[in-house]
N, CA, C and O atoms as CSV, one atom per row, in Angstrom:
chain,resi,resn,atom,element,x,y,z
A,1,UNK,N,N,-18.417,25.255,-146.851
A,1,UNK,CA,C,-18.682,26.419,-146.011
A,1,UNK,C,C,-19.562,27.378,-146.811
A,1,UNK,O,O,-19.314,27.723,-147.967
A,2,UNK,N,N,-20.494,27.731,-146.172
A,2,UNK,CA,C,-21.476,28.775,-146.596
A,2,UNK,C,C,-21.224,30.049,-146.528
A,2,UNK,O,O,-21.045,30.430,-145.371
A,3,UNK,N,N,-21.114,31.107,-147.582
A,3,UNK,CA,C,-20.823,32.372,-147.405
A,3,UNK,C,C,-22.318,33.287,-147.669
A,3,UNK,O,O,-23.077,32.790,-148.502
A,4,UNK,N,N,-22.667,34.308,-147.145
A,4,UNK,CA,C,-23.952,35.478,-146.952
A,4,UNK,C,C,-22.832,36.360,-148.089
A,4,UNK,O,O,-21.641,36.548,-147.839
A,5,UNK,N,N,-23.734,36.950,-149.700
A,5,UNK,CA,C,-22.983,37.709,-149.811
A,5,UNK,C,C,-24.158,39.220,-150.312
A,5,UNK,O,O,-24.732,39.364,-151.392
A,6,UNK,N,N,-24.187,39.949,-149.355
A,6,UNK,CA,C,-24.902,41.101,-149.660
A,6,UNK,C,C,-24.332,42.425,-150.565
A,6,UNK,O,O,-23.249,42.659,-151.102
A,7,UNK,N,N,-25.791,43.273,-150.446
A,7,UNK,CA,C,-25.638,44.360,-151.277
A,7,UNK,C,C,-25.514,44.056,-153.059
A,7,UNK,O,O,-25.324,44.872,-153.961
A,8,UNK,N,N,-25.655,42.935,-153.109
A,8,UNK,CA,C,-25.300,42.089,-154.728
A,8,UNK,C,C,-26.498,43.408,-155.843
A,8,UNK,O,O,-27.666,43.771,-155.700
A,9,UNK,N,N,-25.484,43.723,-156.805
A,9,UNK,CA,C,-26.623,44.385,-157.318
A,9,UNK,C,C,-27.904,43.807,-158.468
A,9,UNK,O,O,-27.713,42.932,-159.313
A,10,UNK,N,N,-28.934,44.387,-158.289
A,10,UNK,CA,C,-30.115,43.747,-158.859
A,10,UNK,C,C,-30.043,42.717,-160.378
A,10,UNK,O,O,-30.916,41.949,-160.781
A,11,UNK,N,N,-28.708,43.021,-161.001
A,11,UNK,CA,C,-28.480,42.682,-162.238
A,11,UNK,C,C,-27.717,41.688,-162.379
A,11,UNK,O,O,-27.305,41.362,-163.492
A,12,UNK,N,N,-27.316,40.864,-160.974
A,12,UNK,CA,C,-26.760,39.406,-160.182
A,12,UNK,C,C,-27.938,38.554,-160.607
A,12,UNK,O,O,-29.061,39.053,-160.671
A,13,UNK,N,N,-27.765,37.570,-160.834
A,13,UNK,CA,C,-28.368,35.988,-161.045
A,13,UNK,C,C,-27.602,34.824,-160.612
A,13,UNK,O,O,-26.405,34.817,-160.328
A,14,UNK,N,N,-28.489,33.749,-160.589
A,14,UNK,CA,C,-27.730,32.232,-160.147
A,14,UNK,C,C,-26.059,32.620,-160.614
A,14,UNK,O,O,-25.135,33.082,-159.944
A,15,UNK,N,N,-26.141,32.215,-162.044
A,15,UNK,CA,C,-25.409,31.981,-162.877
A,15,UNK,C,C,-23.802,33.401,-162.633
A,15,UNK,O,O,-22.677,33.024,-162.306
A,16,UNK,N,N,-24.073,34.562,-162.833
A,16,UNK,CA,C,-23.925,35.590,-162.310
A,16,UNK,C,C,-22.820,35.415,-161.024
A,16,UNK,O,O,-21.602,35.357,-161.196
A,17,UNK,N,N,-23.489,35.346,-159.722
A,17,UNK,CA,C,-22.798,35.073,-158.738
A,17,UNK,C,C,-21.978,34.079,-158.510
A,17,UNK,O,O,-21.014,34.083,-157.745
A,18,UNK,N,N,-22.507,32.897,-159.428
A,18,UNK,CA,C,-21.415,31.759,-159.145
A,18,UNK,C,C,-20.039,31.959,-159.992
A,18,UNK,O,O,-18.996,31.467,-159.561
A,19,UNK,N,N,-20.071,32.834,-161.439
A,19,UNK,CA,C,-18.898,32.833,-161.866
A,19,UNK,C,C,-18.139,33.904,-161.108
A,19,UNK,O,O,-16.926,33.720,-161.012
A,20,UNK,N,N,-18.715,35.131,-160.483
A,20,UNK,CA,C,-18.500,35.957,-159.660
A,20,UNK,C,C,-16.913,35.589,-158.594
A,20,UNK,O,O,-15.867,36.166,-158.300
A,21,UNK,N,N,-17.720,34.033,-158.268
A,21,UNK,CA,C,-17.026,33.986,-157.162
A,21,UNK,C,C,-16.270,31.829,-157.186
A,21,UNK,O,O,-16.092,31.053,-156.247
A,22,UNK,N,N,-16.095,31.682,-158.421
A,22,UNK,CA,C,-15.662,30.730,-159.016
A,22,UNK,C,C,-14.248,30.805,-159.133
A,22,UNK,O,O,-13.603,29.790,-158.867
A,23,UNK,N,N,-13.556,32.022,-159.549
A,23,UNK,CA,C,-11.932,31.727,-159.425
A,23,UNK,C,C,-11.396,31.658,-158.120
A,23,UNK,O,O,-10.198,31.907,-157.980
A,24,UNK,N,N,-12.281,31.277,-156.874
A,24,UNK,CA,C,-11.681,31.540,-155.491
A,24,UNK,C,C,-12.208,29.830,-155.300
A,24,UNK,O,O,-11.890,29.298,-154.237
A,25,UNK,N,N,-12.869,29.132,-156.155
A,25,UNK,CA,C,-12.404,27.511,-155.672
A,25,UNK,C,C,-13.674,26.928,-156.607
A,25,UNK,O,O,-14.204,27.286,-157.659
A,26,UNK,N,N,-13.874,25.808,-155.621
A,26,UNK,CA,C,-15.329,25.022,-156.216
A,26,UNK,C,C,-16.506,25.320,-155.581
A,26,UNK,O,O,-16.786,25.030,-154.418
A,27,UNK,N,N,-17.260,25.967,-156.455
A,27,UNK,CA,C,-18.751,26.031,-156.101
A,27,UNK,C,C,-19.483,24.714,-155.941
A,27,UNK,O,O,-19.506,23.791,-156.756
A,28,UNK,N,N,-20.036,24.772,-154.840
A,28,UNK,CA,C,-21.374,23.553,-154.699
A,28,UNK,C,C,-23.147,24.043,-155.045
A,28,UNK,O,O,-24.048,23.418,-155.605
A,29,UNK,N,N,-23.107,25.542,-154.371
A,29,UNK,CA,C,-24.375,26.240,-155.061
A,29,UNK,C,C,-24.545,27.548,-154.773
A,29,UNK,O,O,-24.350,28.162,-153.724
A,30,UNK,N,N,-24.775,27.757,-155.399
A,30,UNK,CA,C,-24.895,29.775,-155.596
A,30,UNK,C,C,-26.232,29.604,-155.984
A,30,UNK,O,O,-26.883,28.857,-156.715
A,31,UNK,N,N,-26.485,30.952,-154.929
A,31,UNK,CA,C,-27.857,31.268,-154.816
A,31,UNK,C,C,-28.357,32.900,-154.563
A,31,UNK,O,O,-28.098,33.392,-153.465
A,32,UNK,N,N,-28.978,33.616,-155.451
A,32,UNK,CA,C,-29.481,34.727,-155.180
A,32,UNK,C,C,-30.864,34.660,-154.458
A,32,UNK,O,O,-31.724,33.917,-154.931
A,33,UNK,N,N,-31.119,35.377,-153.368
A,33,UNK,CA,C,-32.566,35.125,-153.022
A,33,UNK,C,C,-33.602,36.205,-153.421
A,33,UNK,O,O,-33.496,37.431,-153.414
A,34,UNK,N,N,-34.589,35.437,-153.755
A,34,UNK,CA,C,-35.300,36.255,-154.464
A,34,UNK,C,C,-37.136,36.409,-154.429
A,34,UNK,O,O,-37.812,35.483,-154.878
A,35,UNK,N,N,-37.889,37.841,-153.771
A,35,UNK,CA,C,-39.161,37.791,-153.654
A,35,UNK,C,C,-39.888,36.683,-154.200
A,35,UNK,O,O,-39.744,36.420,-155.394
A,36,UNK,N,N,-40.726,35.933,-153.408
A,36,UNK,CA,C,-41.641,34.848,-153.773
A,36,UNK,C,C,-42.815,35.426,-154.633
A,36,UNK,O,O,-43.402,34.615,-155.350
A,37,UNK,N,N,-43.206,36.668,-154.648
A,37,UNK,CA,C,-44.311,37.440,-155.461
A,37,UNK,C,C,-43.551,38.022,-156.761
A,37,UNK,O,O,-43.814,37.694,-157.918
A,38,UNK,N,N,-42.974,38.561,-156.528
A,38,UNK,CA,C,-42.269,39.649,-157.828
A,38,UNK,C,C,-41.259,38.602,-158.672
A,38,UNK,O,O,-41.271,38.653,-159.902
A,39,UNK,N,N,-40.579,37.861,-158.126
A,39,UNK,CA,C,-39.424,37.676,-158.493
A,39,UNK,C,C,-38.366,38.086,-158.326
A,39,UNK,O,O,-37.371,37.368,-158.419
A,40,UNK,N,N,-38.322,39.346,-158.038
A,40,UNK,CA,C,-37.073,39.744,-158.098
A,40,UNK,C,C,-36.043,40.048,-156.937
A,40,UNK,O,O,-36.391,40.281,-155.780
A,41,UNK,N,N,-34.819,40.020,-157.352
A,41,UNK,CA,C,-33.930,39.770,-156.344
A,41,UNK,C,C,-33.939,40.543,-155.287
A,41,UNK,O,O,-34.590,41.583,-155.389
A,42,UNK,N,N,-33.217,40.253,-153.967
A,42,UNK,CA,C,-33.720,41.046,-152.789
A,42,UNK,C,C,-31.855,41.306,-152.408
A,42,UNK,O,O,-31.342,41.413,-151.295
A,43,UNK,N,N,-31.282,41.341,-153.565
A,43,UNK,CA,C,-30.049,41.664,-153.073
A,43,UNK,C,C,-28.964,41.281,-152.473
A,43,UNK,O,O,-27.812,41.706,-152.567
A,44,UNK,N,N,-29.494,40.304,-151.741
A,44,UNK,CA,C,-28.534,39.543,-151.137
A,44,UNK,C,C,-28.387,37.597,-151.768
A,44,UNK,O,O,-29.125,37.200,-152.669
A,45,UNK,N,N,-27.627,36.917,-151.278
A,45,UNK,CA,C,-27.372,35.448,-151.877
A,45,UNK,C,C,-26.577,34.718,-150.953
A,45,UNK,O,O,-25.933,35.360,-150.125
A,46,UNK,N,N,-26.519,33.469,-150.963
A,46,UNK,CA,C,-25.385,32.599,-150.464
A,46,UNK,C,C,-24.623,31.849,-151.725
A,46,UNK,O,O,-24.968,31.691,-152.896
A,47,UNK,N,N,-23.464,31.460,-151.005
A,47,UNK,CA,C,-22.509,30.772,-152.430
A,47,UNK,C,C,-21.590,29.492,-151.321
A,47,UNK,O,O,-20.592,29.841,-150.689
A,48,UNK,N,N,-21.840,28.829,-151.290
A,48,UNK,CA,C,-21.090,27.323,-151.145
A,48,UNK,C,C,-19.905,26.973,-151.437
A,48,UNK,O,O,-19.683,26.644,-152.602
A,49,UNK,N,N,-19.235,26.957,-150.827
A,49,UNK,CA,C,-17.731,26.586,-151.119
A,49,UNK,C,C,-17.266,25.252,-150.725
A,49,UNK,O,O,-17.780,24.867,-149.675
A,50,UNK,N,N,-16.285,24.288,-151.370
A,50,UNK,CA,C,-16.313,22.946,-151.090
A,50,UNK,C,C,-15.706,22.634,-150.176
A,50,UNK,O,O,-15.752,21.476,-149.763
A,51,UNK,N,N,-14.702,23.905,-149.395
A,51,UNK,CA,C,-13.220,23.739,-148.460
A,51,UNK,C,C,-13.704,24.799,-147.863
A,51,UNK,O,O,-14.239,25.632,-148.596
A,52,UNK,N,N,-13.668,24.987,-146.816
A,52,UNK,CA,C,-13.281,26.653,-145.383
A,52,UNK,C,C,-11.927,27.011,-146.114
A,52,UNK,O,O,-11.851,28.155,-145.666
A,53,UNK,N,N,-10.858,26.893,-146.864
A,53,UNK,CA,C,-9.755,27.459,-147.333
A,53,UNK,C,C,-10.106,28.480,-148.480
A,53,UNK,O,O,-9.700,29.633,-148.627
A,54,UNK,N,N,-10.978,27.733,-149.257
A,54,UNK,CA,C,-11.542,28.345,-150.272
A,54,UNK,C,C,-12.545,29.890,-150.017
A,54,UNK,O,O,-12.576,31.093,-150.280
A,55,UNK,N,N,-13.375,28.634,-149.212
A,55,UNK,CA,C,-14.339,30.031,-148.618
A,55,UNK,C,C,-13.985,31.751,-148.135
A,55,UNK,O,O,-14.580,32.758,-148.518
A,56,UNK,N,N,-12.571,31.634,-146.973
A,56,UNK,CA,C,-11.953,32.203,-146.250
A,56,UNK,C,C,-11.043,33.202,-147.598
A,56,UNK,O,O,-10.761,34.382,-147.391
A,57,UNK,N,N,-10.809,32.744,-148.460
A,57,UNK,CA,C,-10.207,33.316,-149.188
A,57,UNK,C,C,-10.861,34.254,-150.229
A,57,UNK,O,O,-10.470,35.304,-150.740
A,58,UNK,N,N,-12.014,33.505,-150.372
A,58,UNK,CA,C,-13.174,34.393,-151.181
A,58,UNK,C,C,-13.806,35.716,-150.538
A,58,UNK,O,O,-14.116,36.761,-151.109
A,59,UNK,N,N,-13.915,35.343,-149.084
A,59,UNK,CA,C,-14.234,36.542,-147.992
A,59,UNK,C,C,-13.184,37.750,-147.929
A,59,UNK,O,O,-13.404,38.941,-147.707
A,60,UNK,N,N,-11.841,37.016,-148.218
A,60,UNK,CA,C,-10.631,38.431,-148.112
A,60,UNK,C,C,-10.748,39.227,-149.495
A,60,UNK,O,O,-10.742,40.446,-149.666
A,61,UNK,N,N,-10.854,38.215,-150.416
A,61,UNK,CA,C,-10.808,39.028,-151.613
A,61,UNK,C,C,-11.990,39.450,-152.192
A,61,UNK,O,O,-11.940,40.232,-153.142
A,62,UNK,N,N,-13.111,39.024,-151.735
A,62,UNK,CA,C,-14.656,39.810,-152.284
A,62,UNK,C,C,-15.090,40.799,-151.544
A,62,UNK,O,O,-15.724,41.753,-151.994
A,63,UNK,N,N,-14.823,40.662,-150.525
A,63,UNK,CA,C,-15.509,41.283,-149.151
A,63,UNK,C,C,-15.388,43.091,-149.608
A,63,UNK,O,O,-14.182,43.337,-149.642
A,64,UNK,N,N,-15.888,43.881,-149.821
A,64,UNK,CA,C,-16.270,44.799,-150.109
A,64,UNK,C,C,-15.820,45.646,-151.730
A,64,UNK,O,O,-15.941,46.797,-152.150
A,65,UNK,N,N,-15.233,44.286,-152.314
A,65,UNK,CA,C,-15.420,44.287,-153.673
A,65,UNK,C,C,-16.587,45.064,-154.143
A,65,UNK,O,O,-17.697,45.189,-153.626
A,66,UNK,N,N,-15.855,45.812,-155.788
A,66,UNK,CA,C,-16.895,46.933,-155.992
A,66,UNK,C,C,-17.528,45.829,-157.486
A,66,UNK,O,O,-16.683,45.500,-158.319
A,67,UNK,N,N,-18.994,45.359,-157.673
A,67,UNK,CA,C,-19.396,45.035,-158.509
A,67,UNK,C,C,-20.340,46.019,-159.166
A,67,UNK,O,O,-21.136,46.640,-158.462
A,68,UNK,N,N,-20.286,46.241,-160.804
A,68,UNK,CA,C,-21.945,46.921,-161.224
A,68,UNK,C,C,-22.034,47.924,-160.094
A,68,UNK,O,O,-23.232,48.128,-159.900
A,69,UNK,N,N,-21.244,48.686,-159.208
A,69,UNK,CA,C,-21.331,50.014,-158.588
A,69,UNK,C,C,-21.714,49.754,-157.460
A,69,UNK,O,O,-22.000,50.728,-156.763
A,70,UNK,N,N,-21.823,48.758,-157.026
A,70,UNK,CA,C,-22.394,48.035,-155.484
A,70,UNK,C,C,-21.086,47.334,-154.792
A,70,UNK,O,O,-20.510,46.427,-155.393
A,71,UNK,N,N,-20.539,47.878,-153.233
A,71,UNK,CA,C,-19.625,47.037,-152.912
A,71,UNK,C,C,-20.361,46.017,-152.117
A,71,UNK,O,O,-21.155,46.237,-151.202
A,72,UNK,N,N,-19.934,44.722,-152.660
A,72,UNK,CA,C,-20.216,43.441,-152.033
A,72,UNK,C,C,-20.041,43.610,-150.171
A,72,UNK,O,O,-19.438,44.472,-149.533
A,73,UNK,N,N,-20.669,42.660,-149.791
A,73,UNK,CA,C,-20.294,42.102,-148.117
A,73,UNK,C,C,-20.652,41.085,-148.408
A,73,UNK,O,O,-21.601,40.799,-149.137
A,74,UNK,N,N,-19.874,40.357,-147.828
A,74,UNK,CA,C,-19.072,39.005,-147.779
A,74,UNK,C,C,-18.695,38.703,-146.261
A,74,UNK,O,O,-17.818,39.270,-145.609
A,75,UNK,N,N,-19.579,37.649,-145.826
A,75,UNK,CA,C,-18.695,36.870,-144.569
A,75,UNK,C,C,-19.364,35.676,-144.599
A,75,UNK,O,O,-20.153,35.308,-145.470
A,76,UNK,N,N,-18.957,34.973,-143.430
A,76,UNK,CA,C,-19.534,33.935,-143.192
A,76,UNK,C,C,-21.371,33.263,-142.977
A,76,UNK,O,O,-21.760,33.363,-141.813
A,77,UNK,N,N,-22.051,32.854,-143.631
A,77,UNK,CA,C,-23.507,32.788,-143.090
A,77,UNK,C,C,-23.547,32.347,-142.103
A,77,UNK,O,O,-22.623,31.652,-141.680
A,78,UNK,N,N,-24.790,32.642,-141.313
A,78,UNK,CA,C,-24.721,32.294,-139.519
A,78,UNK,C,C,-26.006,31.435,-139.884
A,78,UNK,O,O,-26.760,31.554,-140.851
A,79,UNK,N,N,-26.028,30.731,-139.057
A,79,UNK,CA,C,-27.155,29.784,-139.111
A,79,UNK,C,C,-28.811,30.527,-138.535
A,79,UNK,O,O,-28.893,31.468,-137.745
A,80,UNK,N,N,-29.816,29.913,-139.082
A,80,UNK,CA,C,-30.775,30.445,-138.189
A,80,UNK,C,C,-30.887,29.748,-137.093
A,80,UNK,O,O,-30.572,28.588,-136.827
A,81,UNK,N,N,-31.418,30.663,-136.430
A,81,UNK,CA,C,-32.078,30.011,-134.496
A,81,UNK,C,C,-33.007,30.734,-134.603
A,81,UNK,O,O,-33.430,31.474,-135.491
A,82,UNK,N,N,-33.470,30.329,-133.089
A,82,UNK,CA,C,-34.856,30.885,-132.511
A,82,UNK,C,C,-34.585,32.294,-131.798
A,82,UNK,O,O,-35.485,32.838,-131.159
A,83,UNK,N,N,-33.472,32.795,-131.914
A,83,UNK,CA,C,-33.537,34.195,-131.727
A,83,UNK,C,C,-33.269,35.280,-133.277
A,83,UNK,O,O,-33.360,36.504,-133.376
A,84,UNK,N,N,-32.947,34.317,-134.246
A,84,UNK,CA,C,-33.182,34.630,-135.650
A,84,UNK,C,C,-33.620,33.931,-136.366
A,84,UNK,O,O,-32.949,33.326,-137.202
A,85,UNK,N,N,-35.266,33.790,-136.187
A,85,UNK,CA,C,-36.010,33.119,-137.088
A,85,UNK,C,C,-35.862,33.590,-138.583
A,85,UNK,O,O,-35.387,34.684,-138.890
A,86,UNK,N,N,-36.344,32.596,-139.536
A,86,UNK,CA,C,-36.725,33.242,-141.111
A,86,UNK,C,C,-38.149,34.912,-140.975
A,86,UNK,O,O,-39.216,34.959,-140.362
A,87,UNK,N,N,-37.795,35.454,-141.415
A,87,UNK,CA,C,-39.110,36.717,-141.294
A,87,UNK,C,C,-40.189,35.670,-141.896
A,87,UNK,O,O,-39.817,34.662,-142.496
A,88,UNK,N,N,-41.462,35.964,-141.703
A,88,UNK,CA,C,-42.736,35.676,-142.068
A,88,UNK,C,C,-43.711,36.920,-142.401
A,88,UNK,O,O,-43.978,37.739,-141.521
A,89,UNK,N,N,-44.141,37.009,-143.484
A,89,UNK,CA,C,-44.883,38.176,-143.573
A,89,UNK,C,C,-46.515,38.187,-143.733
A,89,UNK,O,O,-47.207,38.935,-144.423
A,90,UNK,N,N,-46.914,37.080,-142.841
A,90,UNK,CA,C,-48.456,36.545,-143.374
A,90,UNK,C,C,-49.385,37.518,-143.151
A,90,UNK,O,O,-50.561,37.332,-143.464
């Protein structure tokens, strides 16, 4: 199960978020996303969980968790569609 976890503060990395959120089960992949020009992080990430038990549990207990002075949001990622495409900024 895929979790959206925003507001992550700028000083989050791969590595970072996955131990973040590692004592709540098994990570498959943690991911900060991050400007294709600058590099740098845009604040938000997804994190992979191997079970919905795991996941669900990481959401109660992160979910507006205070990190580095930033409270986390934490829920479930929604898939994209065609009424929420990826942005394009060409």
């Amino acid at each position: 199960m895929k979790l959206y976890v925003g507001n992550l503060p700028f000083s989050v990395d791969d590595e970072k978020l996955k131990e973040l959120f590692s004592v709540h089960g098994k990570i498959e992949e943690a991911t900060v996303i991050k400007d294709r020009f600058s590099g740098r992080s845009k604040g938000f990430g997804f994190v992979t969980f191997a079970t919905k038990e795991e996941a669900e549990k990481a959401i109660s207990d992160m979910n507006d968790k205070e990190v580095d002075g930033r409270n986390l949001k934490v829920s479930e990622a929604k898939p994209m569609t065609e009424d929420r495409p990826r942005r394009s900024f060409r």
